[in-house]
Backbone atoms as SQL, in Angstrom:
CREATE TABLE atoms (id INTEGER PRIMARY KEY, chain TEXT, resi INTEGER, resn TEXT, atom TEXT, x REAL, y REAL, z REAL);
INSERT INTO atoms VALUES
  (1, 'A', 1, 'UNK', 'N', -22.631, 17.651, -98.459),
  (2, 'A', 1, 'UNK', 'CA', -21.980, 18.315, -97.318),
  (3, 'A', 1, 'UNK', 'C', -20.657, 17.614, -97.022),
  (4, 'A', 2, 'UNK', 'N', -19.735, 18.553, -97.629),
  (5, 'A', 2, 'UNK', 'CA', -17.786, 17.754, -97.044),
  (6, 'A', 2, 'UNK', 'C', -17.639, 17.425, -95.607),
  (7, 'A', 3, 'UNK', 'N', -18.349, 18.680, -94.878),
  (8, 'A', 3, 'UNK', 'CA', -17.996, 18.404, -93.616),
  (9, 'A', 3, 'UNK', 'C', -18.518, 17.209, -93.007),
  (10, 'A', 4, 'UNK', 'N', -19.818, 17.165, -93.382),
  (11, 'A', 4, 'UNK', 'CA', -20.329, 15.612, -93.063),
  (12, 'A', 4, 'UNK', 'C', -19.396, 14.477, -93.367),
  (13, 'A', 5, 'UNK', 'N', -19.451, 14.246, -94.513),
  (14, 'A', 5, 'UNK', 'CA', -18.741, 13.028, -95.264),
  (15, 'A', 5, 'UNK', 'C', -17.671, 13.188, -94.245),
  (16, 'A', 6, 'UNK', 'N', -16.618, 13.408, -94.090),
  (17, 'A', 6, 'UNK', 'CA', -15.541, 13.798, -93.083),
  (18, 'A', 6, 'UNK', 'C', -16.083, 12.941, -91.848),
  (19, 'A', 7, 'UNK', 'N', -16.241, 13.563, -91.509),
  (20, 'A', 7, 'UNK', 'CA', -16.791, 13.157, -89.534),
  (21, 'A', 7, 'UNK', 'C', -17.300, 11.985, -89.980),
  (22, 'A', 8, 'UNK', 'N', -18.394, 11.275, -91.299),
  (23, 'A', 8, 'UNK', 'CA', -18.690, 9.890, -91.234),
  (24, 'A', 8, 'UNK', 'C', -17.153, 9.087, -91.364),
  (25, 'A', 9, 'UNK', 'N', -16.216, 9.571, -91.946),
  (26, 'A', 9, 'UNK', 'CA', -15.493, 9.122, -92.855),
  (27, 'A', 9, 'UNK', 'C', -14.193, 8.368, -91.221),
  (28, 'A', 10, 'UNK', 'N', -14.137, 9.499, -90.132),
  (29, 'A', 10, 'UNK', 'CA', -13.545, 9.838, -89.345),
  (30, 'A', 10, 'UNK', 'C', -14.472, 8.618, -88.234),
  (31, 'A', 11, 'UNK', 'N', -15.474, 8.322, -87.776),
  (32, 'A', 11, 'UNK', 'CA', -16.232, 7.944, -87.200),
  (33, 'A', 11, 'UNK', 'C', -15.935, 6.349, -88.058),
  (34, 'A', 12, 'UNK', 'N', -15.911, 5.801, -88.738),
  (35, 'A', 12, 'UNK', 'CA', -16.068, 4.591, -89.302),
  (36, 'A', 12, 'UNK', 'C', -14.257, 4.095, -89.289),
  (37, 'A', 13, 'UNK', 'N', -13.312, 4.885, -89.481),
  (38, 'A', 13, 'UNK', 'CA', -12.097, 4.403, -88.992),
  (39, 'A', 13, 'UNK', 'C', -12.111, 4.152, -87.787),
  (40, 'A', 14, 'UNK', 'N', -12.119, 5.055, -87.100),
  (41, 'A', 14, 'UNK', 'CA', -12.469, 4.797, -85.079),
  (42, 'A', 14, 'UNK', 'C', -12.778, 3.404, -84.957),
  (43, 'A', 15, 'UNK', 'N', -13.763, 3.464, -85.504),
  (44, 'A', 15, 'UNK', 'CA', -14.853, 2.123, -84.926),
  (45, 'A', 15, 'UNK', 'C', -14.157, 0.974, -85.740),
  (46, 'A', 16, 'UNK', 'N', -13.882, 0.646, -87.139),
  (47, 'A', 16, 'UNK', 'CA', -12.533, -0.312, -87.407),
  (48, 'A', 16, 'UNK', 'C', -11.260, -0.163, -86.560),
  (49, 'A', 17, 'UNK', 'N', -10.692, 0.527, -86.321),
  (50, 'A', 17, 'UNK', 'CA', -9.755, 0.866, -85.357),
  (51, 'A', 17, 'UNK', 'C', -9.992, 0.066, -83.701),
  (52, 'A', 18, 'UNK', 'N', -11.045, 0.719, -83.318),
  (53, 'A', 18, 'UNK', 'CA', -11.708, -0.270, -81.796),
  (54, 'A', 18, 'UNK', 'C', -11.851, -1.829, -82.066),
  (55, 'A', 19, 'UNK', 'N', -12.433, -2.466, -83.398),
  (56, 'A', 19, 'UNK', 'CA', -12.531, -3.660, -83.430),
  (57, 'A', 19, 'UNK', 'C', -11.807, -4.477, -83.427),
  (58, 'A', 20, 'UNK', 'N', -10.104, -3.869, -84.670),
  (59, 'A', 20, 'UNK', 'CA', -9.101, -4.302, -84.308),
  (60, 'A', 20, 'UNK', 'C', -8.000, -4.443, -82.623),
  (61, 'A', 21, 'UNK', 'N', -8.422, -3.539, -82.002),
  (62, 'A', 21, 'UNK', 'CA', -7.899, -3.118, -80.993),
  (63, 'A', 21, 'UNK', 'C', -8.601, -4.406, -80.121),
  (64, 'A', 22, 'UNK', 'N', -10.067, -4.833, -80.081),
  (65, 'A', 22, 'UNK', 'CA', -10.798, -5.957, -79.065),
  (66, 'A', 22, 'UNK', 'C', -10.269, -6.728, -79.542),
  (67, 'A', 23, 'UNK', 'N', -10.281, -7.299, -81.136),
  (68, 'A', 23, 'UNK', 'CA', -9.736, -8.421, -81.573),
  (69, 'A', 23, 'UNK', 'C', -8.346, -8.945, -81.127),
  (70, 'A', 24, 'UNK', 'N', -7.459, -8.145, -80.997),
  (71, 'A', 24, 'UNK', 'CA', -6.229, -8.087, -80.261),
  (72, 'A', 24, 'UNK', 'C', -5.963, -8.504, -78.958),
  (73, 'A', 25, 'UNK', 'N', -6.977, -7.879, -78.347),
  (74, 'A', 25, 'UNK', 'CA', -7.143, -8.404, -76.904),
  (75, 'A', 25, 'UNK', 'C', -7.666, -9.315, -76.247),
  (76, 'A', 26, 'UNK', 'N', -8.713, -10.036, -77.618),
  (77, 'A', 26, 'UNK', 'CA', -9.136, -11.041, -77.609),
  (78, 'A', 26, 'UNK', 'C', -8.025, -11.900, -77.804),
  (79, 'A', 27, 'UNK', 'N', -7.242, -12.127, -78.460),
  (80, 'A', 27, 'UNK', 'CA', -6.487, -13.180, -79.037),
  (81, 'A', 27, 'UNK', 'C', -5.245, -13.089, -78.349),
  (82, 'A', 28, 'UNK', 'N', -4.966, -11.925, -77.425),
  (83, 'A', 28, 'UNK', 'CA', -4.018, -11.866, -76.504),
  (84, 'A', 28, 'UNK', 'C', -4.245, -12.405, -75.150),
  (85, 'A', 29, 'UNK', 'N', -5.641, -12.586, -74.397),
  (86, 'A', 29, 'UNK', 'CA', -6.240, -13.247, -73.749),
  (87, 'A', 29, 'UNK', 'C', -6.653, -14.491, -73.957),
  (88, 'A', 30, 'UNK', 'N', -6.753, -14.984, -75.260),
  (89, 'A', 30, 'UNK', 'CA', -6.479, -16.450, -75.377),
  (90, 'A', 30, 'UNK', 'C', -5.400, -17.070, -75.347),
  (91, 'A', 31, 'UNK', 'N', -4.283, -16.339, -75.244),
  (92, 'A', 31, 'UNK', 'CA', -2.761, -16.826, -75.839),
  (93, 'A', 31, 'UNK', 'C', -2.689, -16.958, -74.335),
  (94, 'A', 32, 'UNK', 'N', -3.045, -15.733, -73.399),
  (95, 'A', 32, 'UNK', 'CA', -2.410, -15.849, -71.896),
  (96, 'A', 32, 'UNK', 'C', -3.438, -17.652, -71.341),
  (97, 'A', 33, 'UNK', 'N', -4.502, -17.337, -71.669),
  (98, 'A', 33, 'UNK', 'CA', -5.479, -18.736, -71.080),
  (99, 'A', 33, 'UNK', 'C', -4.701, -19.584, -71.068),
  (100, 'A', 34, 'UNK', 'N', -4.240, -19.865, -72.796),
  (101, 'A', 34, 'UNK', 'CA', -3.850, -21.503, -73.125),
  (102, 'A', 34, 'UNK', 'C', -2.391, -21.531, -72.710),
  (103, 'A', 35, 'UNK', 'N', -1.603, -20.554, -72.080),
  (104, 'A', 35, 'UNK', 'CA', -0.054, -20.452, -70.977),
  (105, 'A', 35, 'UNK', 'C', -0.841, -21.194, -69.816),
  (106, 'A', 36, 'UNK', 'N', -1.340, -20.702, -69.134),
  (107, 'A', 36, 'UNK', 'CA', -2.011, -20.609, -68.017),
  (108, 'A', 36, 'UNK', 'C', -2.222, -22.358, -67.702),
  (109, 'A', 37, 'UNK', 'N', -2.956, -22.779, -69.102),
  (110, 'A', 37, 'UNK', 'CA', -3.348, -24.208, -69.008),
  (111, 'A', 37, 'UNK', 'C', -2.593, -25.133, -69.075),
  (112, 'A', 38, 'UNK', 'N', -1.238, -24.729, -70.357),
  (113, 'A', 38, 'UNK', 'CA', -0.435, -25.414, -69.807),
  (114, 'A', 38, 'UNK', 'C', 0.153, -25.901, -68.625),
  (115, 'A', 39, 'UNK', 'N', 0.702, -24.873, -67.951),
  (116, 'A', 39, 'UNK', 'CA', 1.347, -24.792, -66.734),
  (117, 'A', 39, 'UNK', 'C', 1.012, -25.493, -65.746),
  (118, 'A', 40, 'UNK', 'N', -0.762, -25.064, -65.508),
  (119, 'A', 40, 'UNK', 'CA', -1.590, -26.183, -64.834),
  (120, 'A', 40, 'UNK', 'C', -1.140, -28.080, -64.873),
  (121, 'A', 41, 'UNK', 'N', -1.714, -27.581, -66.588),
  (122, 'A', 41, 'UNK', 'CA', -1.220, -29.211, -67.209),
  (123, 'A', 41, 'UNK', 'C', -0.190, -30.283, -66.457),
  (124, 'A', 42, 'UNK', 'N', 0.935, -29.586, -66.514),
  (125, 'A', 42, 'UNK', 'CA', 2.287, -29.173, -66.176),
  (126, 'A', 42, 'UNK', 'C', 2.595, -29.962, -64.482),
  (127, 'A', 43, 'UNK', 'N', 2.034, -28.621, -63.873),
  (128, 'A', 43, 'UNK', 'CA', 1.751, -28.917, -62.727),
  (129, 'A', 43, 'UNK', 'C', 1.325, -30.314, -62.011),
  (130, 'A', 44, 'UNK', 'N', 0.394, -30.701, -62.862),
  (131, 'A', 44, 'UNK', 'CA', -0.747, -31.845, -61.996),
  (132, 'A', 44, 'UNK', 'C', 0.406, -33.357, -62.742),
  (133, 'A', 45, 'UNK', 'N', 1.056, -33.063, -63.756),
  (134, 'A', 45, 'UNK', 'CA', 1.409, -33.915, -64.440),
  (135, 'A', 45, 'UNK', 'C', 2.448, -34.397, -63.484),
  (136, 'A', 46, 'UNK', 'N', 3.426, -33.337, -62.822),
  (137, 'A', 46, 'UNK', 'CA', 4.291, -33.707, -63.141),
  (138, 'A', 46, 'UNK', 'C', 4.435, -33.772, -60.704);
């Protein structure tokens, strides 16, 4: 069935697509943390 294969085919990009998309936001939310900590750092240091 084409039409099947399709929609799996369509359904499994999505979902690679979403993982990249968390992963991103993951690692964009770590980048903001370790600003954040600096600054702190920063702060108390100085």
């Amino acid at each position: 069935d084409r039409v099947a294969q399709e929609t799996l085919e369509e359904h499994d990009r999505a979902e690679a697509e979403a993982e990249a998309d968390a992963k991103a936001r993951a690692k964009a939310r770590k980048r903001m943390l370790d600003r954040l900590q600096d600054r702190l750092r920063d702060k108390f240091r100085g």
